[in-house]
Structures are given as C-alpha cells and as structure tokens.
VMD Tcl script that draws the C-alpha trace (Angstrom):
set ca {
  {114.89 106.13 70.84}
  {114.27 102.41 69.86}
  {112.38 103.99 66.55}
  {115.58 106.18 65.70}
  {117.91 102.44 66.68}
  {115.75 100.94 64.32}
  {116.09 103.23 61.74}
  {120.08 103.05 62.14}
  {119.84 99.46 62.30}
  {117.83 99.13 58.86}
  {119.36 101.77 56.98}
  {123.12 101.60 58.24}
  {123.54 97.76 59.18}
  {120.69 96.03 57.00}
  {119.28 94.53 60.04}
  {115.93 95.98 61.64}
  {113.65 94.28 64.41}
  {109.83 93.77 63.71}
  {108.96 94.11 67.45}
  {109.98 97.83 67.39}
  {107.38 99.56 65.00}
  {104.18 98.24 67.14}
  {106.15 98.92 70.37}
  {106.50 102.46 69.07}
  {102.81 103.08 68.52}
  {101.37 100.97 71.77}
  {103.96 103.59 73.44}
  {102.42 106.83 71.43}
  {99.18 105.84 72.62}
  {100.53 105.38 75.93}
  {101.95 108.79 76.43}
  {98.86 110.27 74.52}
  {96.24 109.26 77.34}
  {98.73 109.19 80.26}
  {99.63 113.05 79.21}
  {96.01 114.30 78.96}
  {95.60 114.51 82.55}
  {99.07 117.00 82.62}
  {97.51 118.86 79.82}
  {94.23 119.34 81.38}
  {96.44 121.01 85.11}
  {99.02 123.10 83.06}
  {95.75 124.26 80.78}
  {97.30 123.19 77.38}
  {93.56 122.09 76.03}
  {93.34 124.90 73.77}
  {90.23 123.95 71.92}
  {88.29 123.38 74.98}
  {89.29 127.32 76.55}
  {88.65 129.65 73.73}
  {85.23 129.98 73.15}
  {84.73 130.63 77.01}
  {86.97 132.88 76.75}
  {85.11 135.05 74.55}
  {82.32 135.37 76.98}
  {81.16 137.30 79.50}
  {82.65 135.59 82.85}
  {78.98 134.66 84.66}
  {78.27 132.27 81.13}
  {81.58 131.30 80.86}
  {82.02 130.12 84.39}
  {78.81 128.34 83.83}
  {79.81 127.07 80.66}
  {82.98 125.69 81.86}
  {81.50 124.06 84.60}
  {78.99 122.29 81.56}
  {82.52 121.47 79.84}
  {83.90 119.58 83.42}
  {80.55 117.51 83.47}
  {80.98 117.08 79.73}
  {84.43 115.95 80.42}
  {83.82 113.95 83.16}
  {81.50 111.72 81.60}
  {83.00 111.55 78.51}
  {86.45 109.92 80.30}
  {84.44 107.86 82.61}
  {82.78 106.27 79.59}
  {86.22 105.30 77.87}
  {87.32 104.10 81.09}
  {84.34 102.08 81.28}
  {84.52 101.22 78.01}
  {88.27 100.77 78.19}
  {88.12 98.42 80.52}
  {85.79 96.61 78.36}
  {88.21 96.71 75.71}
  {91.18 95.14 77.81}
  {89.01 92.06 78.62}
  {88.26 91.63 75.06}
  {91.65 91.58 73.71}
  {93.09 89.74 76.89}
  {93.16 86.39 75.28}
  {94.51 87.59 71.93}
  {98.46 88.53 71.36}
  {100.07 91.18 69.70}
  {101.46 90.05 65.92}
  {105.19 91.20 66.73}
  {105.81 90.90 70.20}
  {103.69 87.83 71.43}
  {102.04 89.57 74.43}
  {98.26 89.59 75.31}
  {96.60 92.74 73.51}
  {94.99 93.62 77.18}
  {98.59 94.84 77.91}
  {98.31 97.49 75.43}
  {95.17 97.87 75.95}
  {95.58 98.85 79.38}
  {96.83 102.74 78.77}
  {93.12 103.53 77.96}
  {91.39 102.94 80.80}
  {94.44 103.83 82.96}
  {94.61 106.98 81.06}
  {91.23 107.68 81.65}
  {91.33 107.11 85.06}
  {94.40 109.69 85.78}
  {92.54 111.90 83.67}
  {89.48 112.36 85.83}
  {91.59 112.06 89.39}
  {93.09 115.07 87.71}
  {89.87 116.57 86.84}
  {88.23 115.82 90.18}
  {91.02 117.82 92.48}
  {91.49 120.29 89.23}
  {88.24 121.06 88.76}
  {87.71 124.21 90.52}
  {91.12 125.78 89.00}
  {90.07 124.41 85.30}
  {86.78 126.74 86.14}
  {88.50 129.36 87.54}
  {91.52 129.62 85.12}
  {93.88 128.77 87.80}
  {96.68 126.93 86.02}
  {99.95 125.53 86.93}
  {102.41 125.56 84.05}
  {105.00 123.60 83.35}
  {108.58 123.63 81.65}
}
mol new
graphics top color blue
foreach p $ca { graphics top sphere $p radius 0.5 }
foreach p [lrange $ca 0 end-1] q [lrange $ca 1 end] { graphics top cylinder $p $q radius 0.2 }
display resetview
C-alpha cells in the first residue's frame, strides 16, 4: 500500500517520500522470515518435499527426519547469528528513516525463532505428510 501511495504521489502529484522505499523492503524481509514458519505447517516448501517423495517411504521417512535436523540447525544458527546481527547494527540508523538498524534487524532472529517453534510441534506431521492448508 504505502509503495503503490508512493508511486501515486511521485507520478501523479510530483511529490514522493524517501522513507517509503527502505520501509518497503525492511517490511519484505519481514513477511519473508515471519511467513516461513506458515509455509513450513501448510507444506508450501516445495523444494524441500520432492525428492522424498520419489522414494520408497522407509528412506524417505528417514530422510525427512535428516531434512528436520538439517532444518533445525540451519534456523537455530541464523537465529544465533541473527541475534548477533541486531547487536551489531543497534548503534547505527537507517539512512531514510533515522531508526537504529537493530529494529530491522530484528525480523531475522524473530523469524527464525517462529520458524523452529513451528518446526518443533510440526515436526512429526512435516515427517509424516500431515499438512494443514490454508486459504
């Protein structure tokens, strides 16, 4: 919405606001690593289901049980390192909007962290195949 204002504003008034553009994208990133938690319940990780699927079940169950450990670690590390990231950029503000760069920041190791809550009490289904989908 505030990308589509903008684009109004710049193209139909002649008057656009700086703050919007980086807003957009810290918000994109936002919904990217808050949504792959949602993705992961409803079974919309594509890539990481079709190869198992061509197995027999006994090695693919196996295998995705391998892929949840894979997982696992893999979004405990960003969160880890996430976390890392925030402190970093804590004392440092954003070139538009003024705020600290931690604030930003943040929707990685927050992300993260909803992603393996999800993965911890999904983790059984995501083996089994169990999915609950969406609208």
């Amino acid at each position: 919405m505030i990308v589509f204002a903008n684009v109004v504003g710049r193209y139909g008034f002649g008057v656009s606001f700086a703050w919007v553009e980086e807003t957009a994208r810290h918000l994109m990133i936002l919904g990217a690593f808050c949504g792959a938690g949602l993705a992961l319940r409803e079974g919309r990780l594509v890539a990481i289901m079709t190869f198992p699927d061509a197995l027999p079940p006994a090695v693919a169950r196996g295998l995705r049980w391998g892929i949840v450990l894979v997982m696992f670690a893999f979004m405990a590390t960003m969160l880890w390192l996430g976390v890392k990231f925030v402190e970093f950029g804590w004392n440092k503000e954003t070139m538009s909007t003024g705020i600290s760069r931690g604030i930003p920041y943040l929707a990685i190791p927050i992300g993260c962290g909803l992603f393996l809550i999800q993965l911890v009490f999904f983790a059984k289904r995501f083996v089994a195949q169990d999915f609950e989908m969406g609208l």
